[in-house]
N, C-alpha and C positions, 0 to 999 in steps of 0.2 A: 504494500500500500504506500510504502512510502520512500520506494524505490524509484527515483531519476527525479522526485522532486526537489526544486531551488528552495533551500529553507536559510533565511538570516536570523540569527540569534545574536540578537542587539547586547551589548555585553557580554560575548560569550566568553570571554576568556575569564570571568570572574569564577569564583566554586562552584554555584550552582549554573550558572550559563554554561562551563566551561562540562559541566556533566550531561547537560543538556545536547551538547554539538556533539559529542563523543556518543552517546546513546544513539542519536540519529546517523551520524555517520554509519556506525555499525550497522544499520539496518539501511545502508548502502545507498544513501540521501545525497543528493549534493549540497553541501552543507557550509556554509557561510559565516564569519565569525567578525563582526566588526566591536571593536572598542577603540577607546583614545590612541593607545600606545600598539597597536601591533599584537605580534604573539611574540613570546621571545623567543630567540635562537631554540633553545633545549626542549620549549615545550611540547609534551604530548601530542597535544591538537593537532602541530604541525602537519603531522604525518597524516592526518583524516581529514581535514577543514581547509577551506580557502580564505586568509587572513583579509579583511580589508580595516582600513585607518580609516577612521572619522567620529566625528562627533552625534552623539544621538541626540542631543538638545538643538541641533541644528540641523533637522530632517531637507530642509532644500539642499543641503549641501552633497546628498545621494537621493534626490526622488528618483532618480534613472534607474538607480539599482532598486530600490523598492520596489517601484513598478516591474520588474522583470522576474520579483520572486513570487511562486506559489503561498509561500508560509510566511509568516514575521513573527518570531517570538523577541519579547523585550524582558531579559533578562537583568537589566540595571540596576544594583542597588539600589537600597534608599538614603536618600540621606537625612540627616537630624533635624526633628522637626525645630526651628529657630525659638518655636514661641516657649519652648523647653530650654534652652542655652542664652538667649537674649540679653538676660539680666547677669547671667556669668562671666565669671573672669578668664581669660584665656590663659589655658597649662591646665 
């Protein structure tokens, strides 16, 4: 079922993105991995994913590749809600 489909998994090189692109690979996906920084040399993914650089807070910056995939998983962390940290001191 899910063999020769284009899947992006927005954040995938994180822990759970980066389990998510390897799951699918395996079940022989073409499988797409974009975050900030790349994949690094060593990792895993390497071997199964096709790495792309960009930022997900700025989707115009790849609608081209959007549009050409089957799947979009957004696997981005969260980050800290502010109205929790606001009033704190930083450190």
């Amino acid at each position: 079922m899910l063999a020769g489909k284009k899947i992006l998994v927005v954040g995938g090189a994180g822990y759970v993105g980066g389990y998510i692109a390897k799951f699918l690979s395996q079940r022989n996906a073409d499988v797409y991995v974009m975050n900030r920084k790349g994949l690094s040399q060593n990792s895993e993914l390497n071997k199964c994913v096709k790495s792309i650089v960009g930022d997900s807070m700025n989707p115009q910056q790849h609608s081209h590749l959007i549009n050409s995939m089957d799947v979009i998983i957004h696997s981005v962390g969260t980050l800290v809600d502010t109205s929790i940290t606001k009033f704190s001191k930083p450190g």
